[in-house]
C-alpha positions in Angstrom: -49.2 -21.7 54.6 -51.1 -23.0 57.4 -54.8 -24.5 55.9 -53.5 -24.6 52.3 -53.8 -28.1 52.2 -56.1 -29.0 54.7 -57.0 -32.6 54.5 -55.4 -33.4 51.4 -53.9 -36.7 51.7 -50.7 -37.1 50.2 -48.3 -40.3 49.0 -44.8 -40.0 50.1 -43.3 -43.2 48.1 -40.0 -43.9 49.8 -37.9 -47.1 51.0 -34.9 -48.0 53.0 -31.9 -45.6 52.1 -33.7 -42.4 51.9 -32.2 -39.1 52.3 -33.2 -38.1 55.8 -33.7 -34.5 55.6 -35.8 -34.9 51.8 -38.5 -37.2 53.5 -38.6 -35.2 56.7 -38.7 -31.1 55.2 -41.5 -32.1 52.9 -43.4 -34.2 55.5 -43.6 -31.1 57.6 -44.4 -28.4 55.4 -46.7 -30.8 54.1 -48.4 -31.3 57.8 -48.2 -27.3 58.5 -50.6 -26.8 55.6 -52.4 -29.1 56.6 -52.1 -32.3 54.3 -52.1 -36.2 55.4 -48.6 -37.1 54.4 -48.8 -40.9 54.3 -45.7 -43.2 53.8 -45.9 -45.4 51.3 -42.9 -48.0 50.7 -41.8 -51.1 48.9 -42.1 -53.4 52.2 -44.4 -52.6 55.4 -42.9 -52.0 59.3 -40.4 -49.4 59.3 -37.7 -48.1 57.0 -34.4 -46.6 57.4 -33.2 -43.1 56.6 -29.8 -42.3 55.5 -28.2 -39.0 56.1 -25.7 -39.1 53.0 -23.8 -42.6 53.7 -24.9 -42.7 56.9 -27.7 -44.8 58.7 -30.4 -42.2 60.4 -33.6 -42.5 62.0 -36.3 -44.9 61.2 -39.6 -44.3 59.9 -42.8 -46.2 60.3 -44.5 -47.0 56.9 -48.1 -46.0 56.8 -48.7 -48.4 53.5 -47.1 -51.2 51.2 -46.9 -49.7 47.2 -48.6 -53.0 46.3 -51.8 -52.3 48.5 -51.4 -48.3 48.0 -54.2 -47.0 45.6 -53.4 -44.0 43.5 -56.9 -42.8 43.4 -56.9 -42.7 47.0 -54.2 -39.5 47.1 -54.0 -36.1 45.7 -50.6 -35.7 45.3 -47.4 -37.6 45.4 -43.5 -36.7 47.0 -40.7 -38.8 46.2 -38.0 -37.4 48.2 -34.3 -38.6 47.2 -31.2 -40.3 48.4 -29.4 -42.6 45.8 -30.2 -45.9 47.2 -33.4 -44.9 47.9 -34.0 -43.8 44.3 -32.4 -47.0 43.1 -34.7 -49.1 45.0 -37.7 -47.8 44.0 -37.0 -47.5 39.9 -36.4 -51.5 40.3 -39.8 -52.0 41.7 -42.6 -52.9 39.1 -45.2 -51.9 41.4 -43.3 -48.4 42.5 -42.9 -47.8 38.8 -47.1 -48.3 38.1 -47.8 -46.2 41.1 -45.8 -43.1 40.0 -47.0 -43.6 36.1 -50.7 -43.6 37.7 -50.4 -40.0 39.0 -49.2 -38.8 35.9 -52.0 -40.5 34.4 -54.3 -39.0 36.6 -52.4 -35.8 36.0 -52.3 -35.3 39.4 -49.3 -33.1 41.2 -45.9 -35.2 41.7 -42.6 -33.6 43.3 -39.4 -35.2 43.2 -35.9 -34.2 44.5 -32.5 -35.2 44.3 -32.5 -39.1 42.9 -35.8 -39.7 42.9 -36.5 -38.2 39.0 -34.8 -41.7 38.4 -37.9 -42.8 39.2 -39.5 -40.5 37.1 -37.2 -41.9 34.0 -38.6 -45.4 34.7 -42.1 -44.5 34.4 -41.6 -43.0 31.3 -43.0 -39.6 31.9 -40.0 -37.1 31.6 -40.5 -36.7 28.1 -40.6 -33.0 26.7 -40.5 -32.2 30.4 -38.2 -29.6 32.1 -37.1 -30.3 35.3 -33.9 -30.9 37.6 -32.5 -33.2 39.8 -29.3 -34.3 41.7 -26.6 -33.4 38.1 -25.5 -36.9 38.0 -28.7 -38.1 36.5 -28.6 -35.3 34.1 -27.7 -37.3 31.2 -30.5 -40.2 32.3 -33.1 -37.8 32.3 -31.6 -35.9 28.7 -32.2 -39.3 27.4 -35.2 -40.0 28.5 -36.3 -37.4 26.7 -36.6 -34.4 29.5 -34.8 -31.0 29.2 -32.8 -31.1 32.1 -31.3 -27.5 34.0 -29.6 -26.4 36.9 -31.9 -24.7 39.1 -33.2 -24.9 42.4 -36.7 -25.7 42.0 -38.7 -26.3 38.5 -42.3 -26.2 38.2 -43.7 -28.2 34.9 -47.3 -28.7 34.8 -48.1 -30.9 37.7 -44.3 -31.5 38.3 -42.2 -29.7 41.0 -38.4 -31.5 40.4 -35.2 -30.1 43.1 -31.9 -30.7 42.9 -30.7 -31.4 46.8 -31.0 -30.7 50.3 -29.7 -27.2 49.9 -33.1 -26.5 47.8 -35.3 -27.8 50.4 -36.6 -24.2 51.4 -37.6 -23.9 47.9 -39.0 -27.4 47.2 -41.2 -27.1 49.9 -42.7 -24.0 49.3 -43.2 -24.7 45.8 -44.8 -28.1 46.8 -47.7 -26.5 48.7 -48.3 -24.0 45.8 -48.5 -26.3 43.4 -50.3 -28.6 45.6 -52.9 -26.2 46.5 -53.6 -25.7 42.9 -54.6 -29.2 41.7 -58.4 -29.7 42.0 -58.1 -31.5 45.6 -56.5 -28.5 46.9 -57.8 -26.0 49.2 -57.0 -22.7 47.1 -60.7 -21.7 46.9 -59.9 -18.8 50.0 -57.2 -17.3 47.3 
């Protein structure tokens, strides 16, 4: 895995209430293959984790949403947690930056409560993917084809279900990361 991603810089879009361990797996998988994992979140200074219900460490932001450019990233995470994911589907400018990766069909991964987000920008549609079950019927009707599995790969979208598929999630991040066109996959 190490190299696989080597200087690929990639948007992590998280805010206060974030699942701990679904900002932190990612983030380092992401840094052992090499990628520039940058935090971008609704507000600047510092933002609290949340392991469950409970408060957890703090994490510097790297970048505000409203100054974050999509163009500027080759991928984006959106790790879970359901305040977290609640947060960020009520912010406008969240919202835009999401929809502009999709756009841009560049490679997105979400877990847990973050496809909430995903239902906001409008771009679940036709799509098949998981997530945390209690926003299976959100995503149904927003026109995705939800299932219970650990990881799903659709196009340019990895979605997980929870911390338990972490392992998972993180290896299938860096595959499907490594395949977009700012990937390093030319030594496969």
């Amino acid at each position: 895995m190490a190299g696989e991603l080597d200087g690929m810089k990639v948007a992590v879009l998280a805010t206060d209430g974030v699942e701990q361990v679904e900002l932190e797996r990612p983030w380092q998988t992401l840094e052992e293959a090499g990628a520039e994992p940058e935090l971008v979140s609704l507000d600047g200074g510092a933002i609290t984790m949340y392991q469950h219900i409970d408060k957890g460490d703090q994490k510097r932001v790297d970048t505000t949403v409203a100054s974050a450019d999509p163009e500027d990233y080759a991928a984006l995470v959106l790790p879970g947690g359901v305040i977290n994911g609640d947060f960020v589907r009520a912010d406008a400018d969240a919202v835009a930056f999401v929809k502009a990766f999709f756009d841009a069909d560049k490679p997105v991964a979400a877990i847990c409560h973050a496809p909430w987000v995903l239902a906001e920008a409008d771009v679940v549609r036709g799509r098949r993917m998981t997530s945390w079950p209690s926003l299976q019927t959100d995503l149904r009707n927003a026109g995705a084809k939800w299932v219970d599995e650990e990881v799903v790969v659709d196009g340019n979208l990895v979605t997980s279900r929870n911390p338990d598929d972490l392992d998972a999630f993180s290896a299938a991040i860096v595959e499907q990361f490594a395949q977009s066109p700012d990937g390093d996959d030319e030594d496969e």
